[in-house]
VOMIVO-67221 format. One record per residue: residue number from 0; residue in one letter; x, y, z of N, C-alpha, C, O in turn. Coordinates in steps of 0.1 Angstrom, whole numbers, plus 5000, padded with zeros to 4 digits. Example, Ala and Ser with C-alpha at 12.3 -4.5 7.8 and 13.67 -1.06 7.14 Angstrom:
2
R resi resn n.px n.py n.pz ca.px ca.py ca.pz c.px c.py c.pz o.px o.py o.pz
R    0    A 5132 4943 5078  5123  4955  5078 5132 4967 5078 5142 4967 5085
R    1    S 5128 4978 5071  5137  4989  5071 5129 5000 5079 5134 5011 5080
end
This chain:
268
R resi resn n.px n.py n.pz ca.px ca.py ca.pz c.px c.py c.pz o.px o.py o.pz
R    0    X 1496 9462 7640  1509  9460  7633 1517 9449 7640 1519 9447 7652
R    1    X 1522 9440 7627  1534  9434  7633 1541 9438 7649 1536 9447 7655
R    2    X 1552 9430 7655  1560  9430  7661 1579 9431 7652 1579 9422 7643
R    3    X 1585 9434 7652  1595  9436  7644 1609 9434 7656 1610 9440 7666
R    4    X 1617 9425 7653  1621  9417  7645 1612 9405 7651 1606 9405 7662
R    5    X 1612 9392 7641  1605  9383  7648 1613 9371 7651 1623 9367 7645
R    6    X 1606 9365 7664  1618  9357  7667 1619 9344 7660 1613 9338 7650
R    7    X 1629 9342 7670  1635  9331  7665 1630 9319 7661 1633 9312 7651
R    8    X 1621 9316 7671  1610  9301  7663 1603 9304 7655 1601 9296 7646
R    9    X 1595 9319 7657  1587  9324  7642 1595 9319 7632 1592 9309 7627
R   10    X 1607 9326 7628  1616  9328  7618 1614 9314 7613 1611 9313 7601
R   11    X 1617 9299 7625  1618  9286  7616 1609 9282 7615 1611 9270 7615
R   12    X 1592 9286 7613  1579  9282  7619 1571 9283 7607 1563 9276 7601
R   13    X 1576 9298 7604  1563  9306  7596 1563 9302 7584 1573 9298 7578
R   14    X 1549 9302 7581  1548  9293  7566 1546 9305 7555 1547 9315 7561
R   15    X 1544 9306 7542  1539  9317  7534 1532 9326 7536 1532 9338 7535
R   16    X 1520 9314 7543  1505  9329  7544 1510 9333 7552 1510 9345 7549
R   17    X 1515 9333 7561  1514  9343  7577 1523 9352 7572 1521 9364 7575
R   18    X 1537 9346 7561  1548  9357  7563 1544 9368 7559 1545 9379 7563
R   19    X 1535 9360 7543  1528  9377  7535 1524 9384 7543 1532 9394 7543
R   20    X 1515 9386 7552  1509  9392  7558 1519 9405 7569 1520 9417 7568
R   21    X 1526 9395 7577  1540  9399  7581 1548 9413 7571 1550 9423 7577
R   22    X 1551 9410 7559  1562  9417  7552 1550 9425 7550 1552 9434 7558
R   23    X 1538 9428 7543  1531  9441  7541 1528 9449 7552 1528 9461 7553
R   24    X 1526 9439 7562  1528  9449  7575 1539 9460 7577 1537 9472 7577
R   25    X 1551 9450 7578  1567  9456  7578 1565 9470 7568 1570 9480 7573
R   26    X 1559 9470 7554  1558  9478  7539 1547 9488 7550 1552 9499 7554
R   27    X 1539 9486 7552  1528  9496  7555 1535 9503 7571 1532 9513 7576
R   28    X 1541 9496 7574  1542  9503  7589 1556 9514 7588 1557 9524 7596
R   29    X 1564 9510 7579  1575  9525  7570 1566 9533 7566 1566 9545 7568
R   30    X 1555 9525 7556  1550  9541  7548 1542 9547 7557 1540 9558 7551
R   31    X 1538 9547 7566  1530  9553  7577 1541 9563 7585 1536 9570 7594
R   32    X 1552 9562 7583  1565  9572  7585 1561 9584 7577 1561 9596 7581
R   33    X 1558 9580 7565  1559  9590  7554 1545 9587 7544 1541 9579 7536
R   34    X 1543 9594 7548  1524  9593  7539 1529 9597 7523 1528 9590 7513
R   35    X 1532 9606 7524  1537  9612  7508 1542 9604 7499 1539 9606 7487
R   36    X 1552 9590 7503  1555  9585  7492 1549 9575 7495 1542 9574 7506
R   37    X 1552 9561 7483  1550  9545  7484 1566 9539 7490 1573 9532 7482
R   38    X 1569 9541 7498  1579  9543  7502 1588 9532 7498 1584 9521 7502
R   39    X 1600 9531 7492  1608  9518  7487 1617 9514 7498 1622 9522 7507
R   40    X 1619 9499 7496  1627  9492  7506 1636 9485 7495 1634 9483 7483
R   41    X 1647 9483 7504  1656  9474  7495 1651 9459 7502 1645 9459 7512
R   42    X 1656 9449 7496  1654  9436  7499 1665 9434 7516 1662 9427 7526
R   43    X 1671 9439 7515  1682  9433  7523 1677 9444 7540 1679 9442 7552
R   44    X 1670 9455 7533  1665  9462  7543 1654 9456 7558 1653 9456 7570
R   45    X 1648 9450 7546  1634  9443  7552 1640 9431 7561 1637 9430 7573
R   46    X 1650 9419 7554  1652  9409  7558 1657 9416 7571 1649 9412 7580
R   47    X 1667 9426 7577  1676  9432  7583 1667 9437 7597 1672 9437 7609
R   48    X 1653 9442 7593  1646  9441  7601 1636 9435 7607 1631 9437 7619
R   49    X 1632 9425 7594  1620  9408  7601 1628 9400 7604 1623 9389 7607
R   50    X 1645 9401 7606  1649  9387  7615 1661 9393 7627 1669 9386 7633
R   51    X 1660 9407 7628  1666  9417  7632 1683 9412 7635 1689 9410 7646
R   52    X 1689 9409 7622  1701  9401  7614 1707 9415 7612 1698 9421 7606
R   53    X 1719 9424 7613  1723  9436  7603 1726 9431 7591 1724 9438 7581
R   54    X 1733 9413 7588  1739  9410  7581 1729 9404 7568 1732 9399 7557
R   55    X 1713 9406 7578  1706  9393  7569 1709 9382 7566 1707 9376 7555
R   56    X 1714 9378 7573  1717  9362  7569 1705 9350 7574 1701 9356 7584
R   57    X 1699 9341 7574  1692  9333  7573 1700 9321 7579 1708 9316 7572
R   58    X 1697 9314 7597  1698  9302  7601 1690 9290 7595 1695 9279 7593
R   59    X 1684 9293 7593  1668  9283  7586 1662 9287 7571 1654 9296 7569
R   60    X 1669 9275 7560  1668  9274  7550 1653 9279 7545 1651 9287 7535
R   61    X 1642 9274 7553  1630  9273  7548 1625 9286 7547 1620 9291 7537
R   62    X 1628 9296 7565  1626  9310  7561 1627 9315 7548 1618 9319 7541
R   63    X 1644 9312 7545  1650  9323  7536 1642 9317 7522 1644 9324 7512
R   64    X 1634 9304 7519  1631  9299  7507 1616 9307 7508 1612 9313 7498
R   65    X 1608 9307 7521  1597  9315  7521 1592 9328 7520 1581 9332 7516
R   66    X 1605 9337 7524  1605  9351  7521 1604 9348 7505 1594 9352 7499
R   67    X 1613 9343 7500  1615  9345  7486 1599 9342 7481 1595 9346 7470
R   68    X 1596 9338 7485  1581  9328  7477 1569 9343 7483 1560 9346 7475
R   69    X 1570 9350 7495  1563  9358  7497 1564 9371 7487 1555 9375 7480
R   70    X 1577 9375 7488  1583  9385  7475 1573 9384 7462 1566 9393 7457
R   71    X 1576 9367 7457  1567  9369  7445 1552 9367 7446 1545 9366 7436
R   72    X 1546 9365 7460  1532  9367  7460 1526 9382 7461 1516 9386 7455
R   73    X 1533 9387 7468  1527  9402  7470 1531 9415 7460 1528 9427 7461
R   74    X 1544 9403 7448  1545  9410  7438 1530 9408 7426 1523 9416 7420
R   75    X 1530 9392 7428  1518  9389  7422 1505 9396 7425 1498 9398 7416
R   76    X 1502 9399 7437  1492  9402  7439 1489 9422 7436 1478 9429 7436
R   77    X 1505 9425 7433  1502  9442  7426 1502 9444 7443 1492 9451 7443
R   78    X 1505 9442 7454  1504  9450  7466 1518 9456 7467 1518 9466 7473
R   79    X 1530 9451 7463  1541  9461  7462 1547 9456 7445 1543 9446 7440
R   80    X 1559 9464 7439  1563  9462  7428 1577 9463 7428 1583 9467 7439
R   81    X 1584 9460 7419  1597  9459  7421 1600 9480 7413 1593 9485 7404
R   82    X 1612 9486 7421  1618  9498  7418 1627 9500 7405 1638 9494 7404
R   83    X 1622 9507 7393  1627  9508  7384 1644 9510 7390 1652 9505 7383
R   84    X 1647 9517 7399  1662  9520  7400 1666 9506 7403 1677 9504 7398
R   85    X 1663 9496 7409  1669  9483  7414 1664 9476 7415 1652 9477 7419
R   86    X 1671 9463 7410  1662  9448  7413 1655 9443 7423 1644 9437 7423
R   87    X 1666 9447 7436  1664  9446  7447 1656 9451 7455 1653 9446 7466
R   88    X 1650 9466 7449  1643  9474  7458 1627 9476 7455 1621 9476 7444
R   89    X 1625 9476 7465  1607  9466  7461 1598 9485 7465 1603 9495 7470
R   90    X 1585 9482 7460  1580  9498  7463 1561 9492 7468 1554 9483 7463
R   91    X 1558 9501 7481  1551  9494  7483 1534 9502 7476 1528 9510 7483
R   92    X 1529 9499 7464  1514  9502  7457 1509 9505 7463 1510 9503 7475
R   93    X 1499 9512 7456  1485  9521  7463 1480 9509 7471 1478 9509 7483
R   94    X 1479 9498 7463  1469  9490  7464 1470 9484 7483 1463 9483 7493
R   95    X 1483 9480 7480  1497  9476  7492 1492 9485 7503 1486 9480 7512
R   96    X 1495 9499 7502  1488  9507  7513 1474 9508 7518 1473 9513 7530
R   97    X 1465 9505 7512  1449  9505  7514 1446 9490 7519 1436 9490 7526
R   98    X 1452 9475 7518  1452  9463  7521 1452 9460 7533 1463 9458 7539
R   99    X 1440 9458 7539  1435  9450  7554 1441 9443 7556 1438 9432 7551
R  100    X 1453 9442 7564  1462  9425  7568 1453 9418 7577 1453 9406 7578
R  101    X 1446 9424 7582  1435  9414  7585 1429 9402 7580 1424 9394 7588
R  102    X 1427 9400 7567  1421  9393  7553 1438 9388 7552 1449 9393 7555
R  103    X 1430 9374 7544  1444  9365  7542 1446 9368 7528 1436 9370 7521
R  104    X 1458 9369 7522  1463  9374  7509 1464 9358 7504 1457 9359 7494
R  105    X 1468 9349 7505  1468  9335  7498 1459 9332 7492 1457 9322 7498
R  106    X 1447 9332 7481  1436  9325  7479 1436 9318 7465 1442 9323 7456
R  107    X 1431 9309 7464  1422  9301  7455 1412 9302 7453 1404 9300 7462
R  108    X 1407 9306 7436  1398  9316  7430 1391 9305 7423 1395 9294 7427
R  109    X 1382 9305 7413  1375  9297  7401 1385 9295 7396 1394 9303 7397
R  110    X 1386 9280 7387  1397  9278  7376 1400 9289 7364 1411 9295 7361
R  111    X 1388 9289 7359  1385  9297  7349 1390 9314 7354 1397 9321 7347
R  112    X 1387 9317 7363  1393  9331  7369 1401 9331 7368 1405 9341 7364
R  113    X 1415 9320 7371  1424  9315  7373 1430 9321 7361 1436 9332 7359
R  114    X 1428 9311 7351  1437  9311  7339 1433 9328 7334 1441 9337 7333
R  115    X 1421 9330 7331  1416  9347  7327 1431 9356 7333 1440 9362 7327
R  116    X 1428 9354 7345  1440  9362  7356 1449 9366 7348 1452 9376 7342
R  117    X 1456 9349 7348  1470  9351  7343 1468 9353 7326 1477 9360 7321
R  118    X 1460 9349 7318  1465  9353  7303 1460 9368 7303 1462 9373 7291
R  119    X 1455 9378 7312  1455  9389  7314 1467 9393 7312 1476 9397 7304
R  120    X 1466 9390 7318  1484  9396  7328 1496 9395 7323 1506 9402 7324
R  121    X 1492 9380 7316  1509  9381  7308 1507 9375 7293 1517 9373 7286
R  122    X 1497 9373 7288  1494  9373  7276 1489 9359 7272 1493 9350 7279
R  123    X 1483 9355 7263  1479  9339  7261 1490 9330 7261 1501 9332 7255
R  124    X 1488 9320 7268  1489  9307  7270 1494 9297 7258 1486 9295 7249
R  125    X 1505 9291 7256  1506  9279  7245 1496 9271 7252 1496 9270 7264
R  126    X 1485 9263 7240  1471  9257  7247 1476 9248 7256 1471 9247 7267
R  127    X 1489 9239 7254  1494  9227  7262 1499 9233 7276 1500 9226 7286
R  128    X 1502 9243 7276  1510  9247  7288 1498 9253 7296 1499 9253 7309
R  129    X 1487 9257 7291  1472  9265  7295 1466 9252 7300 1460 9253 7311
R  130    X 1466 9239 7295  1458  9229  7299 1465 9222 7313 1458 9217 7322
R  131    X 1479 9224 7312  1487  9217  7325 1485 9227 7336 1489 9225 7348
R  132    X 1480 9238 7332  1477  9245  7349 1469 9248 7349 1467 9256 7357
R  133    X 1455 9244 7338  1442  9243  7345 1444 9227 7358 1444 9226 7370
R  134    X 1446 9219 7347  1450  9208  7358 1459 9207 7375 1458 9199 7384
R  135    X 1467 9217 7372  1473  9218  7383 1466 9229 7393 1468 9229 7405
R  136    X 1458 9236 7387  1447  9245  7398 1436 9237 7404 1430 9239 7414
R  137    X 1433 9228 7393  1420  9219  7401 1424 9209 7408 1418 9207 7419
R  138    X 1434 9202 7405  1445  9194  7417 1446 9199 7433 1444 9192 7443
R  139    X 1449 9212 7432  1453  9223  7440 1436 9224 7447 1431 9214 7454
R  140    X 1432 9230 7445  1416  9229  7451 1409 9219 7456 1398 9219 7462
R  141    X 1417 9208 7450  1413  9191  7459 1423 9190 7473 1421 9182 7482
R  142    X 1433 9200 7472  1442  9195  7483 1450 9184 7472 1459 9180 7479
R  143    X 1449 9179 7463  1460  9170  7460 1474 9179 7455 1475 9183 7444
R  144    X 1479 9180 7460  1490  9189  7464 1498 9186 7454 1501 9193 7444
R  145    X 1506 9170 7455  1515  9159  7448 1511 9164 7430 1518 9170 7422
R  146    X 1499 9160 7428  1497  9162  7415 1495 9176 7413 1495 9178 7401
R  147    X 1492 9188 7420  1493  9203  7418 1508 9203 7419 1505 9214 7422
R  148    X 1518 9202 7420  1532  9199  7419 1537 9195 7404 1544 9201 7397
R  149    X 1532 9185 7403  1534  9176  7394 1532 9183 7380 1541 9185 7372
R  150    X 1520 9187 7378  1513  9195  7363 1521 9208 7364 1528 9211 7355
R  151    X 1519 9219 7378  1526  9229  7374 1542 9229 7367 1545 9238 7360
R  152    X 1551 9216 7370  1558  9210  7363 1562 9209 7352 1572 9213 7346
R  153    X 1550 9201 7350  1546  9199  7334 1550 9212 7323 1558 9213 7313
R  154    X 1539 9220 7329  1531  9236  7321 1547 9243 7319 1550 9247 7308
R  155    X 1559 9243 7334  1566  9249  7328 1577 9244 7321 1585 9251 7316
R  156    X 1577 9227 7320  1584  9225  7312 1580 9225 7299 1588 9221 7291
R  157    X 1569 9229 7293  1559  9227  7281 1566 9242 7276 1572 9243 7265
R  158    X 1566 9253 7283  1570  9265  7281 1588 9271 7280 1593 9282 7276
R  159    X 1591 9259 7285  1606  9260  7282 1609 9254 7266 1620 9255 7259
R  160    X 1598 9247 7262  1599  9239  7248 1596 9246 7240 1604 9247 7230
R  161    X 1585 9254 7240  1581  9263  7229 1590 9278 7233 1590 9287 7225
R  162    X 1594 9278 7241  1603  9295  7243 1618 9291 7236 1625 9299 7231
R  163    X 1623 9273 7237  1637  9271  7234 1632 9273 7217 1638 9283 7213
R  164    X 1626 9268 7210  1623  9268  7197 1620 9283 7190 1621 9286 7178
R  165    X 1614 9290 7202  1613  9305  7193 1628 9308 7197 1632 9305 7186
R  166    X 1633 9310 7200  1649  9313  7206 1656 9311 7191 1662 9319 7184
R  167    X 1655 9298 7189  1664  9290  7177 1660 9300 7165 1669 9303 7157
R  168    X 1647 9304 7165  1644  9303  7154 1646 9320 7151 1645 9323 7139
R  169    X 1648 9329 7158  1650  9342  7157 1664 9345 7163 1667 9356 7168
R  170    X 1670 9338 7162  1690  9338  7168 1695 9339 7158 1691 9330 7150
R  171    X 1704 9346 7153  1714  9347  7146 1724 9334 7145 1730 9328 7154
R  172    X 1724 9330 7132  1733  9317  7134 1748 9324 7141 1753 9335 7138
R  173    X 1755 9315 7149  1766  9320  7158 1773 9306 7160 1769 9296 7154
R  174    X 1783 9307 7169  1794  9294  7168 1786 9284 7174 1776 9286 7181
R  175    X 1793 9272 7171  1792  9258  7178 1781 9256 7189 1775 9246 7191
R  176    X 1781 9269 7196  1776  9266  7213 1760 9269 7210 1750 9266 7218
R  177    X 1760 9274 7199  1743  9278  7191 1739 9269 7188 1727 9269 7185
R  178    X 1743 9262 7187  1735  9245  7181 1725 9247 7187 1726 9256 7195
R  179    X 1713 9241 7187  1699  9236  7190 1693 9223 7193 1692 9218 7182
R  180    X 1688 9215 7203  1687  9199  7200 1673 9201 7201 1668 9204 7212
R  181    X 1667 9201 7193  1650  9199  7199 1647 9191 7206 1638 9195 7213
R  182    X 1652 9179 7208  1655  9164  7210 1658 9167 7227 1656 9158 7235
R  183    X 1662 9176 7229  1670  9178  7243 1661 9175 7256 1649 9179 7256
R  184    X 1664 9170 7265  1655  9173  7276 1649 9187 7280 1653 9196 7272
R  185    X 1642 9192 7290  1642  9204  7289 1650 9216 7300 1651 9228 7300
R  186    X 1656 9204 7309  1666  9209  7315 1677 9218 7307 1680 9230 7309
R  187    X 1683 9209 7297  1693  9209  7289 1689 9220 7275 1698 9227 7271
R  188    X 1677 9220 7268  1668  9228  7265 1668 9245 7273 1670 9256 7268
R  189    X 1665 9244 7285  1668  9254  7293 1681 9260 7293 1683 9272 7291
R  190    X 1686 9254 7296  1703  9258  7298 1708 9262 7286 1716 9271 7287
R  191    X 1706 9256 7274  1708  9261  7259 1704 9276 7256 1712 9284 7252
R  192    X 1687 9280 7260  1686  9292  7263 1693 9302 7271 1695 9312 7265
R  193    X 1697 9300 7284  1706  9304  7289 1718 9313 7282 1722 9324 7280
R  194    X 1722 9302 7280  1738  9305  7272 1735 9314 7262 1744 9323 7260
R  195    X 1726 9314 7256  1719  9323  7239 1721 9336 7248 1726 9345 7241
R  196    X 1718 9340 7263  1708  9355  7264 1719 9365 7264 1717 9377 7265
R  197    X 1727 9362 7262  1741  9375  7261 1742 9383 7245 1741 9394 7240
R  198    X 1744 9366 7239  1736  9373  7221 1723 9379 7220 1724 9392 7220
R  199    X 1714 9375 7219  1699  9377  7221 1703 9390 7225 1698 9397 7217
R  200    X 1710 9398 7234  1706  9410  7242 1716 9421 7234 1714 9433 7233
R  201    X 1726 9415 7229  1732  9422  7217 1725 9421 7203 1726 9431 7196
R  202    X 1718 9412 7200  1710  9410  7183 1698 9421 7190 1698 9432 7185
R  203    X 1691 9419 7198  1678  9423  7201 1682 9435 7212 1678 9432 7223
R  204    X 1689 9444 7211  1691  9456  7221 1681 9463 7227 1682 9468 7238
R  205    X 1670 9464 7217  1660  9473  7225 1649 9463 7239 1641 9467 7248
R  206    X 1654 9451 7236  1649  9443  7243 1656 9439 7257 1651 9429 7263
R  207    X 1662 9444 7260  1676  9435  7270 1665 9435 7284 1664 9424 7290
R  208    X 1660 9444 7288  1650  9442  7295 1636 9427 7295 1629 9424 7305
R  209    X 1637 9422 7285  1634  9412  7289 1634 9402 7285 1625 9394 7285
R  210    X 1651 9401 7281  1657  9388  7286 1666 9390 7299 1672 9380 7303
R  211    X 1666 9399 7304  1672  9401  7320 1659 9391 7328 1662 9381 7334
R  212    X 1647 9397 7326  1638  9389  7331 1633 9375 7330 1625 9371 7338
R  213    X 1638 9367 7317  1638  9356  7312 1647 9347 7322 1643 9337 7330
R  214    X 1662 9354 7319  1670  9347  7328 1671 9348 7341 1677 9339 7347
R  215    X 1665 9357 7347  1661  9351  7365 1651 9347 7365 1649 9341 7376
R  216    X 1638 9345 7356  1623  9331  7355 1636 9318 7356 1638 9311 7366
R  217    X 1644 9317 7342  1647  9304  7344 1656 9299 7351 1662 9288 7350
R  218    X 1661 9309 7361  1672  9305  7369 1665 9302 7383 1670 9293 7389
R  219    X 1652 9309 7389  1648  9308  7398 1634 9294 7396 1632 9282 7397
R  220    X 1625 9309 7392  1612  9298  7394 1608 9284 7385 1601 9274 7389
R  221    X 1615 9286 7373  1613  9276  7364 1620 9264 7373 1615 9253 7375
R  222    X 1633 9268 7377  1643  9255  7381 1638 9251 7396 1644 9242 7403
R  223    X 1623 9261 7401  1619  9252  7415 1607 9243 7411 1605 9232 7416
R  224    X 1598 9249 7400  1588  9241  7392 1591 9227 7388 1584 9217 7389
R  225    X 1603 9228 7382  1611  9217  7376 1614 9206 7387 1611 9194 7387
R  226    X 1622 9215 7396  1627  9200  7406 1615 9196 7418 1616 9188 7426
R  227    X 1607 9204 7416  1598  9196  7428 1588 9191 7419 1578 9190 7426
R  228    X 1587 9188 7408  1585  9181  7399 1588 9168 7396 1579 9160 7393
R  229    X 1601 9166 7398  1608  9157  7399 1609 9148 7409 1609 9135 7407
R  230    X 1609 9155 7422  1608  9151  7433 1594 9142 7437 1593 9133 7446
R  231    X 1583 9147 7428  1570  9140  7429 1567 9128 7423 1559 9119 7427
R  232    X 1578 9130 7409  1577  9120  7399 1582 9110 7397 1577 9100 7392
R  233    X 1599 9113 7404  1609  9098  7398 1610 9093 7411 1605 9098 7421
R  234    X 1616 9084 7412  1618  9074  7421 1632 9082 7430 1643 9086 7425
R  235    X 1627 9083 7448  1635  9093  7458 1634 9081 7467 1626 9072 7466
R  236    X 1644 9083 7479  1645  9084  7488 1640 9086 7499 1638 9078 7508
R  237    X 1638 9098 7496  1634  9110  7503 1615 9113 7501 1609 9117 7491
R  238    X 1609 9110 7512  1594  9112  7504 1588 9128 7504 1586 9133 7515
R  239    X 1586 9135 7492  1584  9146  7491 1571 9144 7504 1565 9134 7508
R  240    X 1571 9161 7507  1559  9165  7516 1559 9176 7510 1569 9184 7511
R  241    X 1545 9178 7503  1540  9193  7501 1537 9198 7517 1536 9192 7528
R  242    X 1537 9215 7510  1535  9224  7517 1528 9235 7509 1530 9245 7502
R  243    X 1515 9229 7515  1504  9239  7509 1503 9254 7506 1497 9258 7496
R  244    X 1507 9260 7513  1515  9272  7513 1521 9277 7502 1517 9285 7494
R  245    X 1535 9270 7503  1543  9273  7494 1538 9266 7478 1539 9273 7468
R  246    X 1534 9254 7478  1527  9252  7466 1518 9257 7463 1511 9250 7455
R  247    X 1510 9271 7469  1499  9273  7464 1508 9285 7462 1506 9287 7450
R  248    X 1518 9296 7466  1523  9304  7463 1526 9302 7453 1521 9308 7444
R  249    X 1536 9292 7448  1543  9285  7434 1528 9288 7426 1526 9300 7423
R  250    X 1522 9282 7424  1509  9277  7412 1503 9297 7413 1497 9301 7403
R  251    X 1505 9302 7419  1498  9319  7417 1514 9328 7411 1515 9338 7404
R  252    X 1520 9323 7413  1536  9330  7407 1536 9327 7389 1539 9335 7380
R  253    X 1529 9313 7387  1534  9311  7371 1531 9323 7365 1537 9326 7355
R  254    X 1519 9335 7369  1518  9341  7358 1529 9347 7356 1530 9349 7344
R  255    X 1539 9354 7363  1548  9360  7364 1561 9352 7355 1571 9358 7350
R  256    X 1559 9338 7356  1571  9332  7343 1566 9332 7332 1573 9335 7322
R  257    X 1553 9329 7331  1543  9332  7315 1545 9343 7310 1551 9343 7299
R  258    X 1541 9355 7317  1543  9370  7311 1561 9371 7305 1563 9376 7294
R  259    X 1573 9364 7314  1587  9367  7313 1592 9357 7300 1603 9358 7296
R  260    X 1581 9348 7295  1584  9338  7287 1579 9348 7272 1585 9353 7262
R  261    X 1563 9348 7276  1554  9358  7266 1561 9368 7261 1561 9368 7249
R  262    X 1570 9378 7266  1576  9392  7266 1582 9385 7251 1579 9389 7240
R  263    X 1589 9375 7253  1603  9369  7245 1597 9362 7232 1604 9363 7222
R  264    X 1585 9356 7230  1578  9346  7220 1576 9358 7217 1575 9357 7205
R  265    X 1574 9373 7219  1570  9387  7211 1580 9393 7205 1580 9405 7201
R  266    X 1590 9383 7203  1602  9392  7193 1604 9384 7183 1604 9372 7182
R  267    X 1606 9394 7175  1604  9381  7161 1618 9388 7151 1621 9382 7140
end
């Protein structure tokens, strides 16, 4: 097992893979308190004890961007799940309990497994948004990092086009701010959705569950897809440097925006 809290250069050091490994540790080494349950943590619990912070707070931006990116791999991976009682409070799976931390949880599978995975999981693919992360997985398996950036991009701006258009088209006409631009970028496209999900959650009640989940995809992962997108694409300053890590965690997370997109193109 881990060491708990970890220090201080860990903290500004550690890249994705190691942290996963780290936090299921942290998950397995509570439930080993208590054999009987899957024992739940809150988010603020864990941070409180991997950076041994009471307040959790985060000196080093990249930690606190990494934890978050681990969250959704070992959500991805079904080794813990989020607690029906709270957003926050994460529960750690059978699966989670039985997992060798010894074996690295980060991997890159067949393309084809790849996509199977995810249209498993969260339901078929628009073909254009299915084709930009085949591309962005084979990118990804060259090490070309830039362009596995780039396409996952793509895929989820392709997905913010066809989710703003089913949006339009099953909304209740409503005031001024309902307008629609197909025309729109998909920034602005996005943000149009946005504003809809308060209606949407009153027209569509039995649903509110998932457009809660809509609107933290496109508040979080869509809008990190997007800007390191951007960052690869238009003309910076600043020269992007991937981090294989974290862009390989990114490109295994989409299924989890696909399914929160999918859930929504299922309301008609």
């Amino acid at each position: 097992m881990a060491a708990f809290p970890l220090d201080k250069s860990l903290q500004a050091s550690i890249l994705v893979d190691d942290l996963v490994i780290v936090v299921l540790q942290y998950f397995q080494q509570v439930y080993s308190t208590n054999r009987n349950v899957a024992y739940p943590m809150q988010k603020l619990n864990i941070l409180s004890a991997l950076t041994g912070d009471n307040d959790a707070g985060f000196e080093n931006s990249t930690f606190n961007q990494n934890f978050d990116f681990t969250l959704i791999e070992l959500n991805q991976k079904r080794l813990i799940a989020k607690s029906p009682s709270s957003t926050d409070t994460y529960v750690l799976t059978g699966a989670g309990i039985a997992y060798d931390t010894a074996k690295p949880i980060l991997e890159l599978t067949g393309v084809d497994e790849f996509l199977a995975s995810v249209e498993r999981n969260a339901g078929v693919l628009d073909a254009v948004a299915r084709d930009y992360l085949r591309e962005s997985f084979l990118a990804a398996k060259s090490n070309l990092w830039k362009s596995s950036v780039f396409m996952l991009g793509a895929a989820a701006e392709r997905l913010i086009y066809v989710l703003a258009e089913h949006v339009n088209a099953i909304l209740t006409p409503g005031p001024e701010t309902n307008k629609f631009n197909s025309d729109a970028l998909a920034k602005t496209q996005k943000d149009w959705v946005v504003r809809q999900i308060p209606q949407l959650k009153k027209q569509f009640a039995g649903s509110v569950t998932c457009f809660r989940e809509l609107e933290d995809t496109l508040n979080t992962l869509f809008a990190i897809y997007r800007r390191q997108r951007n960052e690869v694409g238009h003309p910076n300053p600043t020269v992007f440097v991937p981090q294989p890590a974290r862009e390989k965690a990114l490109l295994m997370s989409f299924e989890l925006s696909a399914k929160a997109v999918n859930d929504v193109l299922n309301i008609t």
